[in-house]
C-alpha positions as CSV (number, residue, x, y, z in Angstrom):
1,X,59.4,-49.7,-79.2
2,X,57.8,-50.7,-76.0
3,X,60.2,-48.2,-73.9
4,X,59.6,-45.6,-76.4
5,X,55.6,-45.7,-76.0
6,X,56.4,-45.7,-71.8
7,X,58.3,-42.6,-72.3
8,X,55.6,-41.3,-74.3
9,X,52.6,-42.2,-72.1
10,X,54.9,-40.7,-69.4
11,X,54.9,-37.8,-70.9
12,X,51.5,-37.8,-71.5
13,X,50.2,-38.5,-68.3
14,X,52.4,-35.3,-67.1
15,X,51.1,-32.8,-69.3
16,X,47.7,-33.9,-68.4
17,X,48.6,-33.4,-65.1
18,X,50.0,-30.0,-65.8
19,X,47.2,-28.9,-68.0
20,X,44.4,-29.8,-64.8
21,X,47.0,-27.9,-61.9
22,X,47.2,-24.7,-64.5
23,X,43.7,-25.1,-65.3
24,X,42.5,-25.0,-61.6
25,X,44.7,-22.6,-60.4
26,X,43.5,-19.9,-63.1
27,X,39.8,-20.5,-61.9
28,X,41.0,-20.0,-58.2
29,X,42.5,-16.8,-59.5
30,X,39.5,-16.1,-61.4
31,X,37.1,-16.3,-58.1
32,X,39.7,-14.3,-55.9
33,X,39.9,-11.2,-59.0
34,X,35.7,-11.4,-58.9
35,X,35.9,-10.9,-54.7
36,X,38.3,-8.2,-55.4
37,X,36.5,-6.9,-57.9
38,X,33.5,-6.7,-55.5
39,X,35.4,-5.7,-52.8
40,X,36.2,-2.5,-54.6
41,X,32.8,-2.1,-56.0
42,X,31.7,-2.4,-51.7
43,X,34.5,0.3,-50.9
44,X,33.1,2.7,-54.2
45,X,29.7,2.8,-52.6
46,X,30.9,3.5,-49.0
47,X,33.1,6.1,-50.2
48,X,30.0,7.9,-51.9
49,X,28.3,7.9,-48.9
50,X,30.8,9.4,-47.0
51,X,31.3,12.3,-49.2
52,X,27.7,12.7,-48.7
53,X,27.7,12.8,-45.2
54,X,30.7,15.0,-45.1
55,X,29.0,17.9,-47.6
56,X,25.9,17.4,-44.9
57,X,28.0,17.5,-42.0
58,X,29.3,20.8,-43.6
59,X,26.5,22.6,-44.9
60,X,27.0,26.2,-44.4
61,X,23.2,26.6,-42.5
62,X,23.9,24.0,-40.3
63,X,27.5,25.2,-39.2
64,X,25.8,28.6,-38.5
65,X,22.7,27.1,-37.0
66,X,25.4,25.3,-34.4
67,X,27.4,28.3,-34.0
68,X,24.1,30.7,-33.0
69,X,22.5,27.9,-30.6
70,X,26.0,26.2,-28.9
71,X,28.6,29.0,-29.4
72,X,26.7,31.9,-28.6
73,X,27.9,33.7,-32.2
74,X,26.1,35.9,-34.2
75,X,26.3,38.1,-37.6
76,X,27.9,41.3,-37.3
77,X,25.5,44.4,-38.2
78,X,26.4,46.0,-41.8
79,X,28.3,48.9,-39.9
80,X,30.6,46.5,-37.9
81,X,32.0,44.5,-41.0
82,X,35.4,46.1,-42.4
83,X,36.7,44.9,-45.8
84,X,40.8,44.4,-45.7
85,X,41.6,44.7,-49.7
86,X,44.2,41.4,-50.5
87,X,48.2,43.0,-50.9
88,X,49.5,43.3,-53.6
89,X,52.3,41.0,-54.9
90,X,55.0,43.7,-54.4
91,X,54.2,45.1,-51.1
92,X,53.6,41.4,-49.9
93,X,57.4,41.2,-50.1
């Protein structure tokens, strides 16, 4: 009787064990998912802002404003502009 309660406390002791280890790793998994998980919300908010900073950076006034003042370019009078019709399917062939 005396082996069989060893056995058992044994046992005991190593579920206890096993129940603490699982019980600790799932809250070190827990902390790492919640960095994560404010990691992406980080990498959300930059992305934003570079989409914003893209549609500045390409703003049709301001690439026209740069073109005028650095390039030298300028609209065409009314006269000047020639309108190529798109080809047709079959004669693209």
């Amino acid at each position: 009787m005396t082996r069989l309660n060893l056995v058992l406390l044994g046992i005991l002791i190593a579920c206890g064990l096993m129940l603490v280890t699982s019980q600790h790793q799932a809250r070190k998994l827990y902390v790492e998912l919640q960095k994560e998980q404010e990691l992406a919300k980080r990498l959300e908010i930059e992305w934003g802002q570079l989409q914003l900073e893209q549609s500045t950076w390409a703003m049709h006034s301001r690439i026209e404003k740069i073109a005028a003042r650095n390039l030298g370019m300028r609209v065409p009078p009314a006269s000047r502009i020639q309108v190529v019709p798109p080809l047709a399917a079959e004669d693209a062939r």
